[in-house]
C-alpha positions as CSV (number, residue, x, y, z in Angstrom):
1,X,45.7,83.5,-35.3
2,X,44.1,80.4,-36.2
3,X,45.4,78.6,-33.1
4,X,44.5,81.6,-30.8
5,X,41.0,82.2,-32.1
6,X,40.7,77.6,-31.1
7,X,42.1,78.3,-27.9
8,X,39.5,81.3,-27.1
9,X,36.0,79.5,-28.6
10,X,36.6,76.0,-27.3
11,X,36.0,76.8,-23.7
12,X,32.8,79.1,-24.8
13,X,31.6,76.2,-26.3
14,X,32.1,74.2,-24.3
15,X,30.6,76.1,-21.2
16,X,27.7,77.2,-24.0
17,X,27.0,73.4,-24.3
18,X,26.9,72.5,-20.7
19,X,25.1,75.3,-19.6
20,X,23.0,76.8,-21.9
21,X,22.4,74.0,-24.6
22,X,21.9,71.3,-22.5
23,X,19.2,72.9,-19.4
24,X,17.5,74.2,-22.7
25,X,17.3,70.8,-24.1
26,X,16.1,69.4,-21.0
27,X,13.2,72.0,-20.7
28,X,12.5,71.3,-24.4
29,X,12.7,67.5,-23.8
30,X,11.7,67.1,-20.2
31,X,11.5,63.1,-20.6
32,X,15.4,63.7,-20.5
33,X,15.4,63.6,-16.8
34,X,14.2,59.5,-16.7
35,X,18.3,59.2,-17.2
36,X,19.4,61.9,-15.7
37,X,17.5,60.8,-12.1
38,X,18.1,57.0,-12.9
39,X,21.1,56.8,-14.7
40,X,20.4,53.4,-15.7
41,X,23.0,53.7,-18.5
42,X,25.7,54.1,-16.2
43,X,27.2,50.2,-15.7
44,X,29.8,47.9,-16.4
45,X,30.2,46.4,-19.5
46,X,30.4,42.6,-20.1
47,X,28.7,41.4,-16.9
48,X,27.0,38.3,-16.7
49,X,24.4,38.7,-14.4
50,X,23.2,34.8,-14.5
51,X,26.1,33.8,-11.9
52,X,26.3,36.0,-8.9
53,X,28.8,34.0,-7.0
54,X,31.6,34.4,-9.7
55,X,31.3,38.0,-10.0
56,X,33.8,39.9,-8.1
57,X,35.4,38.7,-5.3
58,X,32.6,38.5,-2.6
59,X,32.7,34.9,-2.4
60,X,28.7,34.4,-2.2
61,X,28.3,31.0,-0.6
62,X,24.7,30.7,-2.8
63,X,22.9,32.8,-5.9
64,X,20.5,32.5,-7.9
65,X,19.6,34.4,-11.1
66,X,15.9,34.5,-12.4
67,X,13.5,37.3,-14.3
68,X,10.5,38.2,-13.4
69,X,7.6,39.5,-15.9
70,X,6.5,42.3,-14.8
71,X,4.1,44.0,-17.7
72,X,4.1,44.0,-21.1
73,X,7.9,44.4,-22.5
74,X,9.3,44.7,-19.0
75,X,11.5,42.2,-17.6
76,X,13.0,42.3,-14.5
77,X,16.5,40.7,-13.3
78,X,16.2,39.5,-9.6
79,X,19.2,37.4,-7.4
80,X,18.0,35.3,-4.6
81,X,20.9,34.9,-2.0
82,X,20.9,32.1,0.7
83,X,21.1,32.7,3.9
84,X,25.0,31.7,4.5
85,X,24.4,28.9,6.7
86,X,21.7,27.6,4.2
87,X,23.5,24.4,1.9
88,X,22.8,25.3,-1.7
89,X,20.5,23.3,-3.2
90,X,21.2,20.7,-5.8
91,X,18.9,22.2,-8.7
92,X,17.6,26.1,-9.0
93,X,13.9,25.3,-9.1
94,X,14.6,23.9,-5.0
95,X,15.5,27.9,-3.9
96,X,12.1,28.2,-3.5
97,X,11.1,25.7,-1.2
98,X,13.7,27.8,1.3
99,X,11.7,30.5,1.3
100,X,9.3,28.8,4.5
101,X,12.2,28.5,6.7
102,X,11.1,31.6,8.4
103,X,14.7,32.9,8.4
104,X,14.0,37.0,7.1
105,X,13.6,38.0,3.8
106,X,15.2,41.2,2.5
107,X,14.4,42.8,-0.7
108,X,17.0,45.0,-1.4
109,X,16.0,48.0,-3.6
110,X,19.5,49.5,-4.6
111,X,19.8,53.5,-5.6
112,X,20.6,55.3,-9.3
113,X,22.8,53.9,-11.7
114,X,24.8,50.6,-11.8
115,X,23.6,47.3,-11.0
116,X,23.1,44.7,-8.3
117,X,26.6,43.3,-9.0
118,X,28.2,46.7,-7.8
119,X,30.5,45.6,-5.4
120,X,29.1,48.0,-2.3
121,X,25.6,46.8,-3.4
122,X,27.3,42.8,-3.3
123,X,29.2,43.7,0.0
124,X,25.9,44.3,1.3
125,X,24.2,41.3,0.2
126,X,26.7,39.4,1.8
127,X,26.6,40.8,5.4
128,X,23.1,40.3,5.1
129,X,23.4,36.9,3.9
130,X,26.0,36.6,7.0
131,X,23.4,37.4,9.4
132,X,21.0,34.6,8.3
133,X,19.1,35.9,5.7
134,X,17.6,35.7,2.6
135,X,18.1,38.1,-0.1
136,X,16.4,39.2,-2.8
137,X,18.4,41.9,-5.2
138,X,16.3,43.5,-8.2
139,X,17.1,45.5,-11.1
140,X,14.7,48.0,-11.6
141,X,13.4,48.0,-15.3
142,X,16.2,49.3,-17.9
143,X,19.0,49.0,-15.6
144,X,21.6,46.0,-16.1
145,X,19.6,43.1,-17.6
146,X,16.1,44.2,-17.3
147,X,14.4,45.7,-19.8
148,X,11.9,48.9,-20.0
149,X,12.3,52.3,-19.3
150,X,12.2,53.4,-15.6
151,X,10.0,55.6,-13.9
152,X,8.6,56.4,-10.5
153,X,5.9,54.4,-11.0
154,X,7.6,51.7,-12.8
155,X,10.2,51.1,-10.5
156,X,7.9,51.1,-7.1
157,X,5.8,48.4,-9.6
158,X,9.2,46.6,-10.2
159,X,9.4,46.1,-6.6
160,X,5.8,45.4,-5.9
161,X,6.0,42.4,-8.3
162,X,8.9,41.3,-6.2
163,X,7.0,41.4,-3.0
164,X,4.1,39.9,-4.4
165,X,6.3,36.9,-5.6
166,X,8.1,36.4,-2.5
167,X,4.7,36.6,-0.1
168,X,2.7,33.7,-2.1
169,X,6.2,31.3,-1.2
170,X,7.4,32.8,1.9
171,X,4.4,31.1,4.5
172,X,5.6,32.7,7.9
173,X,8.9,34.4,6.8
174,X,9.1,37.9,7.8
175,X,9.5,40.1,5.0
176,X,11.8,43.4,5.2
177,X,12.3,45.7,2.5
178,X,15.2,47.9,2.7
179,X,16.0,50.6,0.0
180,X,19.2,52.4,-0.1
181,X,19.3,56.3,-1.4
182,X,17.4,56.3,-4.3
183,X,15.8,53.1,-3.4
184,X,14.9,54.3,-0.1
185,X,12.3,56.3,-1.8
186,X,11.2,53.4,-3.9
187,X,10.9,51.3,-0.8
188,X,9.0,53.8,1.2
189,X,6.3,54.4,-1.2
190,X,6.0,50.6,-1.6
191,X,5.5,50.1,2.3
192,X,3.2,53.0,1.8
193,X,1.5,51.2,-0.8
194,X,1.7,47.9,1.3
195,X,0.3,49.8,4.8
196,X,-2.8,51.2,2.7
197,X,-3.9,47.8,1.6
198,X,-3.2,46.1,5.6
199,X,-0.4,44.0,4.1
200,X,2.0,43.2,7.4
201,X,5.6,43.7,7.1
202,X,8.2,42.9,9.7
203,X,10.0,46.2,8.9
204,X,11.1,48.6,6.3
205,X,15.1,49.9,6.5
206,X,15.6,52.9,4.7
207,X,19.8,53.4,4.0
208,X,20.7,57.1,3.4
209,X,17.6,58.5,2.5
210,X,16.3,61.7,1.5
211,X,13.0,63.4,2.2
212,X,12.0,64.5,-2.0
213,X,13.8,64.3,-4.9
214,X,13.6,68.2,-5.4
215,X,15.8,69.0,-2.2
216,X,17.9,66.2,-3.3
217,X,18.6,67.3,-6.1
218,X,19.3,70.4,-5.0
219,X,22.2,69.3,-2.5
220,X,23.5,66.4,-4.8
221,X,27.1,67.1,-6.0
222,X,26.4,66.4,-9.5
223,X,23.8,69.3,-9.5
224,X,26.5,71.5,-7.6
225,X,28.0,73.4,-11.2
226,X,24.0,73.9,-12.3
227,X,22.7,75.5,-9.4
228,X,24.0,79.2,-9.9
229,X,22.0,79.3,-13.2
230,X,19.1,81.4,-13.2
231,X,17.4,78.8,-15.1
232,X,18.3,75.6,-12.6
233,X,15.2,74.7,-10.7
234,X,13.3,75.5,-14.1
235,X,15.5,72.6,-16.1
236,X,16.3,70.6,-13.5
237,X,14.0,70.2,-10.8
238,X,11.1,71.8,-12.5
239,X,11.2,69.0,-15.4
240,X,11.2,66.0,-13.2
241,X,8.0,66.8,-11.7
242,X,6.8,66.9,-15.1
243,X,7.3,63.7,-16.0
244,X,6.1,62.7,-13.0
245,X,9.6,61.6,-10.8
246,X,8.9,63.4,-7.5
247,X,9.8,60.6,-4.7
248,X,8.1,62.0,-2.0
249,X,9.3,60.2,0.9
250,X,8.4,63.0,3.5
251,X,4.4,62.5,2.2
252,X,4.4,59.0,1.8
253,X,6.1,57.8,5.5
254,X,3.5,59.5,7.2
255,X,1.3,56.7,5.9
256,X,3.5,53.8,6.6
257,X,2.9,51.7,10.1
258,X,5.7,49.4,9.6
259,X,8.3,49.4,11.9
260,X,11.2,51.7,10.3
261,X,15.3,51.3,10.9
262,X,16.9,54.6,9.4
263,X,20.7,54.1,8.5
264,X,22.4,57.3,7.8
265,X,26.4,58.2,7.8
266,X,27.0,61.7,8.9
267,X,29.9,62.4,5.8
268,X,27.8,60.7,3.4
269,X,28.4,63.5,0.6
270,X,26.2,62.2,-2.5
271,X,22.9,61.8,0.5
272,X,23.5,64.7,3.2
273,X,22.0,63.3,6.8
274,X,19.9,66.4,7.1
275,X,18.0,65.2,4.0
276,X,17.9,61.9,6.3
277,X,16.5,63.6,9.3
278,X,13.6,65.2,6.6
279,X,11.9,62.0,5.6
């Protein structure tokens, strides 16, 4: 009876947990959705983020690994990538004297959870780098080695710092930013940012976006087993608002007078195009 009575109240639990407990706690707590949205926790172990071009197996000609200080207690891990064509210099400190080659400059502003040194995220920094390009790759504050919390704000200020520290060494480089999914929104309410205080860009690329994190959420798989809770939008869309995490691309584009490239893959599943089409 024993064993019968386990095999009856684990699943009720368990389903108690996940979809009772937990949407409770997030209303309760609604600071609960800064990881939930960012998943910042979500990387691999063990990494050493100091040399990019023995991580994986993307064979990165050139990389170079150097924080930036953003505010008080925040810390922000950046990669410079040559363009591929570029010889490496002989000592770190000389990456920066590249920078006036006017070859482009990409900051890459990557989506939630994991790091730069994901291997899509790295495949990507190569092609660019292929094309004659510098790269710049950021961690957003509290992901891989960076350190803070995120938030909207403090990510978009994350990437702001970036800009500002590429413009005063770049001379007549153009500057591109490109975000990708969750980073698409960080990048378009920094160009938005950028347009409303004249700053030129040569162009903003924006990878599988979305038009506000509220509809994306809504159509994100990881959302799909919440949303036929009477209680979903109230713990889970409801509470990021809250706490101010809203990523309103659709608002924030209409401000932006930079020249814009929209990538978008019609079977992208975790992104759906028509969310593309929104922003």
């Amino acid at each position: 009876m024993d064993f019968l009575w386990y095999l009856c109240a684990a699943p009720v639990t368990f389903f108690f947990g996940i979809f009772v407990v937990l949407p409770v706690f997030v209303i309760i707590n609604p600071r609960l959705q800064t990881s939930i949205v960012f998943l910042q926790f979500v990387k691999a172990p063990f990494v050493d983020y100091s040399k990019p071009k023995k991580l994986g197996n993307k064979n990165l000609k050139s990389g170079r690994c150097f924080h930036l200080n953003v505010a008080k207690d925040v810390k922000i891990g950046v990669w410079h990538i040559l363009p591929e064509c570029v010889p490496e210099p002989e000592h770190e400190e000389d990456y920066v004297h590249t920078l006036k080659d006017e070859k482009p400059i990409f900051i890459y502003l990557h989506g939630t959870a994991a790091t730069r040194a994901h291997t899509p995220r790295m495949n990507m920094l190569k092609r660019l780098s292929a094309m004659d390009n510098h790269v710049f790759s950021i961690d957003y504050r509290g992901f891989a080695d960076s350190s803070g919390i995120p938030t909207e704000e403090g990510v978009v200020e994350d990437a702001l710092c970036m800009y500002k520290w590429v413009k005063a060494r770049c001379g007549n480089s153009p500057i591109i930013i490109w975000g990708h999914s969750l980073g698409s929104g960080v990048a378009t309410l920094l160009v938005r940012q950028l347009c409303d205080t004249s700053q030129k860009l040569a162009g903003l690329v924006l990878e599988s976006p979305f038009n506000n994190l509220r509809e994306a959420a809504c159509k994100h798989p990881l959302s799909k087993p919440f949303r036929f809770l009477p209680w979903f939008e109230r713990a889970f869309l409801d509470t990021a608002a809250q706490v101010n995490i809203n990523f309103e691309s659709d608002k924030h584009i209409t401000h932006v007078t930079t020249p814009i490239m929209i990538v978008h893959s019609k079977d992208d599943n975790d992104v759906p195009i028509d969310l593309g089409r929104k922003s």
